[in-house]
Each structure stands twice: as C-alpha cells, then as structure tokens.
C-alpha positions in Angstrom: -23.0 0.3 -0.2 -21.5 -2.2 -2.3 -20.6 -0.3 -5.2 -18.4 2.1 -2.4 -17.0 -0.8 -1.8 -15.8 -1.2 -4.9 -14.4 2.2 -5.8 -12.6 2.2 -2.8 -11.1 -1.1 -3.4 -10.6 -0.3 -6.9 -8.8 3.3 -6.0 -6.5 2.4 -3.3 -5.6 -0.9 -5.3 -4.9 2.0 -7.9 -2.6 4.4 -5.1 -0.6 1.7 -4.1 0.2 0.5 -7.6 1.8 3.9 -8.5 3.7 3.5 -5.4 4.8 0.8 -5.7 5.8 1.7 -9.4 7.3 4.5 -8.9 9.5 3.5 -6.0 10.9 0.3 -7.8 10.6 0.6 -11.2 11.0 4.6 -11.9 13.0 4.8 -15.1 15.1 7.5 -13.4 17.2 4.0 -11.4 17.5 2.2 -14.8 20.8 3.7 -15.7 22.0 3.5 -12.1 25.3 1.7 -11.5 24.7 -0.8 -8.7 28.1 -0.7 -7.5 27.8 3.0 -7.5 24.4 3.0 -5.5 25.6 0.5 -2.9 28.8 2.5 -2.4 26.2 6.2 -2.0 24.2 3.4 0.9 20.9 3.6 -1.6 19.1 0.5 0.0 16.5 0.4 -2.3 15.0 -0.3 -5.3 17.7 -2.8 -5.9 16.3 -3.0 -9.7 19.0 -1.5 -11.2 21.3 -1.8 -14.8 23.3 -4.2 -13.2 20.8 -6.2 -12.4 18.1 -7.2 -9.5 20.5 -7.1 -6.2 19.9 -7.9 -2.5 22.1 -6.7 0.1 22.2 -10.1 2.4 25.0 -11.6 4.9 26.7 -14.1 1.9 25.0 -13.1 -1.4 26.8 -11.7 -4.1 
C-alpha cells in the first residue's frame, strides 16, 4: 500500500506540474505584447515580454 501511495503522489505531483507549466510558462506567450493581450481580454498567464502583470483596481 505504501509504495501506491507513492506513485500516485509522485504522478499527479507530475500532472499538475505540466499544467501548471504549460498554462504559465508555454513559450508560445513569451513573445506576447502585454498591451496587446490585455486589449484581446487574455486574463491569463500574465508572464508575458513585458513583464509579470496583474490586472488589479490601482496597479499599473
């Protein structure tokens, strides 16, 4: 049972890495204007060229 445990452990820690990767740090947003993106209503990943942004009330 414990070594289950593991694998499981080990394999969704794995999943949710990629997904994580791939939604915020795909190479295909690295050349992304973040003026550009905003204006389109992209919300995220906000790790774009320009720079990491938040949209927030006051931050610019």
């Amino acid at each position: 049972m414990p070594v289950i445990y593991w694998v499981l452990l080990v394999g969704i820690s794995i999943w949710g890495f990629y997904g994580i990767f791939s939604l915020y740090a795909d190479s295909a947003w690295w050349g992304v204007n973040v003026n550009l993106a905003e204006a389109n209503g992209v919300q995220v990943p906000f790790l774009l060229s320009g720079g990491w942004r938040e949209r927030r009330a006051g931050f610019t």
